[in-house]
C-alpha positions in Angstrom: 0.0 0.0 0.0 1.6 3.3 -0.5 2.0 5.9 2.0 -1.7 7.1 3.9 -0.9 10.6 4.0 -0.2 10.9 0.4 -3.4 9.1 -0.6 -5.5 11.0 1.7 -4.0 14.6 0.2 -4.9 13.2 -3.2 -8.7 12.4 -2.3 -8.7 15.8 -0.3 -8.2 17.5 -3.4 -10.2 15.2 -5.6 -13.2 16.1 -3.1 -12.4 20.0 -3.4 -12.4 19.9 -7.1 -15.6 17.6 -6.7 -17.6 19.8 -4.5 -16.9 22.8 -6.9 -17.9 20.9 -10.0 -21.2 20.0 -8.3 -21.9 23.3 -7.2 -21.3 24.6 -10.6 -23.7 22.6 -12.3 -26.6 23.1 -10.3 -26.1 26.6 -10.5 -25.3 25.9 -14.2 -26.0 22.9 -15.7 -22.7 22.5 -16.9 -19.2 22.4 -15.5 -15.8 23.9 -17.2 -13.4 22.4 -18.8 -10.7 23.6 -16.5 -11.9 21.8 -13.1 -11.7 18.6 -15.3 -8.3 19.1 -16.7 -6.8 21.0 -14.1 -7.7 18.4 -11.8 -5.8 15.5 -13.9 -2.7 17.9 -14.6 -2.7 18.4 -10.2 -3.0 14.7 -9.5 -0.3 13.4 -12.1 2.2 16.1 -11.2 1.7 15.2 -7.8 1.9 11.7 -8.4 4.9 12.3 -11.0 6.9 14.5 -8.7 6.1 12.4 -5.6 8.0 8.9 -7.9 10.8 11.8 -8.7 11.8 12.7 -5.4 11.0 9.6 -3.7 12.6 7.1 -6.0 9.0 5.3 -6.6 6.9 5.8 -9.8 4.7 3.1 -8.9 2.8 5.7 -7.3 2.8 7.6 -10.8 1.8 4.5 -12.8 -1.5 3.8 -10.6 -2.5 7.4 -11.5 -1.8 6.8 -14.9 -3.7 3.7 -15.4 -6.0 4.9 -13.4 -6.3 7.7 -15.9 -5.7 6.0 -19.3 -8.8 3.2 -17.5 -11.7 6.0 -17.0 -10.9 7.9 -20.7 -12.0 4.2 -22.3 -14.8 4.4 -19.8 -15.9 7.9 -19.9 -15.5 8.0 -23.5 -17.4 4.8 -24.1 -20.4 6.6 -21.9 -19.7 10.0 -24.0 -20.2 8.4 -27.4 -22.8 5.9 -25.9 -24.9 8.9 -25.6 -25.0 8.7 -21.6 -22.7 11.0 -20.8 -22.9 14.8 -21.9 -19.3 16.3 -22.5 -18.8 17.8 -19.3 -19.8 14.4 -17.3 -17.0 12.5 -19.6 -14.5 14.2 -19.0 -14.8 14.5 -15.0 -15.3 11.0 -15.7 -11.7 10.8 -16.9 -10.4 13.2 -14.3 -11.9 10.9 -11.5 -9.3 7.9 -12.6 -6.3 9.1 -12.0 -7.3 9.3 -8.2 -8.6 5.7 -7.3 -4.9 4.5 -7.7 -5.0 3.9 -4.2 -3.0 0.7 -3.9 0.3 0.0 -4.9 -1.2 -3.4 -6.0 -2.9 -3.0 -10.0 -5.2 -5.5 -9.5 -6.8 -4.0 -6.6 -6.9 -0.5 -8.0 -9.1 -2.5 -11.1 -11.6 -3.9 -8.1 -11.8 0.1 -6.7 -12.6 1.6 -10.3 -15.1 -1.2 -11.0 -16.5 -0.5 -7.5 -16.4 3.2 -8.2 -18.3 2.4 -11.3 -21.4 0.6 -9.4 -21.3 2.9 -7.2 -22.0 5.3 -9.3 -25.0 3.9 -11.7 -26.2 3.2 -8.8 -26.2 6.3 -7.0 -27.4 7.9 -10.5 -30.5 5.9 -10.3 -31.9 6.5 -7.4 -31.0 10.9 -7.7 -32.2 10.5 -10.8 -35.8 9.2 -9.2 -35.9 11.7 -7.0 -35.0 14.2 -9.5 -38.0 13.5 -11.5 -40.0 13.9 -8.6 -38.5 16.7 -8.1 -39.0 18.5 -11.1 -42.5 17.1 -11.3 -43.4 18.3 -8.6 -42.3 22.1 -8.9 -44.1 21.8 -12.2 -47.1 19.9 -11.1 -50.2 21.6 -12.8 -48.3 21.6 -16.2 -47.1 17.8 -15.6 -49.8 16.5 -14.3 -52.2 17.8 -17.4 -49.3 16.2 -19.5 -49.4 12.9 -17.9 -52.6 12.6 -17.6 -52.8 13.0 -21.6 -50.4 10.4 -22.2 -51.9 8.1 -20.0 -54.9 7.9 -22.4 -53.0 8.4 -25.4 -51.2 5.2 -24.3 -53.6 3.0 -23.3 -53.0 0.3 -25.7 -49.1 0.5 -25.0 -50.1 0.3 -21.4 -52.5 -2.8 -21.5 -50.1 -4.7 -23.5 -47.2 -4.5 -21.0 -49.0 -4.5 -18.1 -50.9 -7.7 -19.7 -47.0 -9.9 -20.0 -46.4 -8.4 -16.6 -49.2 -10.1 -15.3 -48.4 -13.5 -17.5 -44.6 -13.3 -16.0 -46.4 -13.4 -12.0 -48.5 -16.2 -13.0 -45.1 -18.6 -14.0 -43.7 -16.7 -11.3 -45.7 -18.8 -9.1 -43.7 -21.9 -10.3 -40.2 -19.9 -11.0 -39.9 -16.7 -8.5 -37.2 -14.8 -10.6 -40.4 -14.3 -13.0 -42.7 -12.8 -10.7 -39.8 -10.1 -10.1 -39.7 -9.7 -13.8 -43.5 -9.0 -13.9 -44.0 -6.8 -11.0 -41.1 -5.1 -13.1 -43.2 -5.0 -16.6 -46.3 -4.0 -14.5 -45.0 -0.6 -13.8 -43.0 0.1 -16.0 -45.8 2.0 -19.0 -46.5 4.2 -16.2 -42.7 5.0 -15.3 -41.4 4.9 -18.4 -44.4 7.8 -19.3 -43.5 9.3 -16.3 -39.7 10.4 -17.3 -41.3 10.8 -21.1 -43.2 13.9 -19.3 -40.2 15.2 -17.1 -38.6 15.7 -20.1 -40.8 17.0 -22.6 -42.2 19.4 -19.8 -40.2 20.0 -16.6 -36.6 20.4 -18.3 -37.7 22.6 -21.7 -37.3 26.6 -21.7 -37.3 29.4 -23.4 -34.1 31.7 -23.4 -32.7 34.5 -24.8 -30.8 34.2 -27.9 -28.0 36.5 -26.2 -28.0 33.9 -23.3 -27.3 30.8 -25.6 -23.8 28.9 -23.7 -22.0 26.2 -26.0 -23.4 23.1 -25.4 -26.7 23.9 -24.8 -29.4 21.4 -26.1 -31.9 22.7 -28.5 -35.6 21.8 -27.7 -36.6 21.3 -31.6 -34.9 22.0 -34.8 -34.5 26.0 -35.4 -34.6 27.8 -38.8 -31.8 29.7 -39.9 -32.9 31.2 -43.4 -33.4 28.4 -45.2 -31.7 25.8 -43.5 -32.3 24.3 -40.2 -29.9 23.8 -36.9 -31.6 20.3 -35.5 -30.9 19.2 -31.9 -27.6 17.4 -31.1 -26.0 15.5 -28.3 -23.0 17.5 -28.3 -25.3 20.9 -28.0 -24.8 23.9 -29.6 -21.4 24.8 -30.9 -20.3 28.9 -30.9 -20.7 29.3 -34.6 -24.2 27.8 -34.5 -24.9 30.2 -31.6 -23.9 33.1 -33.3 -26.2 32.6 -36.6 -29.0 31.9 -33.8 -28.8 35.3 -32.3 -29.0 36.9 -35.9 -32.6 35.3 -36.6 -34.0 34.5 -33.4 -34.6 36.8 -30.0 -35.6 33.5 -28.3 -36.2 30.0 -28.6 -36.4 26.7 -26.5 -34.1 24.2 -24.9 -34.0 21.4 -23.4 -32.2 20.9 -19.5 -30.5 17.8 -18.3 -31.1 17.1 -14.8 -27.4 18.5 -13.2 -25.9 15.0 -12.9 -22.3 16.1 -11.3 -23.5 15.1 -8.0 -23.8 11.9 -8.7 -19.6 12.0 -8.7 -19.5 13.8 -4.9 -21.9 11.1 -3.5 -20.1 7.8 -5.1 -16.7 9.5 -4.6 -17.6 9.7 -0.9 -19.6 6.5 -0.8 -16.1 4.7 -1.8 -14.0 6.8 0.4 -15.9 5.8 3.5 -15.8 1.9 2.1 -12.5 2.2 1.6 -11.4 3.9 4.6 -13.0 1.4 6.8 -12.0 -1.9 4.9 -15.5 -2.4 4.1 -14.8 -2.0 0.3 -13.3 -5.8 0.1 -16.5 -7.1 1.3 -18.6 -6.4 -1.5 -16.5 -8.7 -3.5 
């Protein structure tokens, strides 16, 4: 293992730089470049200078796979379409942290840990998230959901119809009556996040206001050609030829997702700290 008081500095930082990129994208919805890469430049200098001085680069090479690990990963999830920009690349800056053995093998079990940590963390803020945002918009969303509910019936009926066959040979088998409580519910969550989206996280801003990377709501009309929605958001020069036609128009919010980092970072600190981490495996 290497020395505690290094390791501890490291996630000291990592938490700092964390707690700051959170903060920022609530207040934001998106999180600058240089907290990501400044981050990553801080913890391999450290870690480089640290192997310099002391004689000992294993220290560096944990960073660095560490590193060159979570850009496959957070690039996988960027061009997966889970991840916006700004999430990959924190992604990449978290690796170069959870070197925190001097044993390879058992930094692999911390960033897969770090990893299910974090999906899982991400599903259950993202729940309350939507009831969140559903909530502060409830007269709008509940009109909406209620309209898709009858629009949907068919849809509805069908699943909750196999969800309801899965129970019956769950009777015999009970891994399928999970599967069709599952199936039961699901038209009406699925329908649920279909009407967060469309109405909690669309507004209308400024054209002056427009950041890079913001998500158009639908397809605008420039003259006679049309910007249409991206993943990667709007680039600057995109921007700028929306500001010479339109005053305003709509876009689409992602729920600020950073946080999701701050709570699994500390979730794996407190494992780790207290030997607990092992015991999952």
């Amino acid at each position: 293992m290497f020395l505690m008081g290094e390791v501890f500095f490291l996630l000291g930082v990592g938490f700092l730089w964390i707690l700051f990129a959170s903060i920022q994208d609530l207040r934001r919805r998106e999180v600058d470049n240089w907290i990501s890469f400044s981050l990553i430049a801080f913890v391999l200098g450290f870690r480089f200078f640290y192997g310099l001085f002391n004689d000992d680069w294993n220290f560096f090479y944990q960073g660095l796979f560490g590193f060159i690990i979570f850009l496959i990963v957070g690039n996988l999830l960027y061009y997966g379409k889970m991840f916006a920009g700004g999430d990959a690349k924190l992604m990449i800056a978290v690796g170069p942290l959870l070197g925190l053995s001097s044993a390879f093998f058992i930094n692999l079990k911390i960033y897969f840990l770090f990893i299910i940590l974090f999906l899982f963390s991400g599903a259950v803020y993202g729940f309350f998230s939507m009831v969140f945002f559903s909530l502060r918009n409830l007269r709008a969303f509940g009109k909406d959901y209620s309209r898709r509910l009858k629009k949907s019936r068919r849809f509805i009926y069908t699943i909750m119809i196999l969800g309801l066959v899965f129970m019956a040979i769950g009777i015999l088998e009970n891994i399928f009556f999970g599967i069709g409580v599952l199936l039961f519910v699901f038209p009406y969550f699925y329908l649920y996040a279909r009407t967060v989206d469309e109405v909690c996280m669309v507004r209308v801003v400024e054209a002056k206001l427009l950041t890079e990377g913001d998500w158009l709501y639908k397809r605008v009309k420039i003259g006679k050609k049309f910007i249409k929605p991206s993943w990667q958001g709007l680039s600057k020069m995109e921007i700028s030829l929306i500001k010479k036609y339109h005053k305003e128009i709509k876009i689409k919010q992602g729920i600020p997702f950073v946080p999701v980092f701050l709570i699994a970072f500390l979730i794996l600190i407190y494992l780790w700290k207290n030997g607990l981490w092992n015991a999952v495996w």
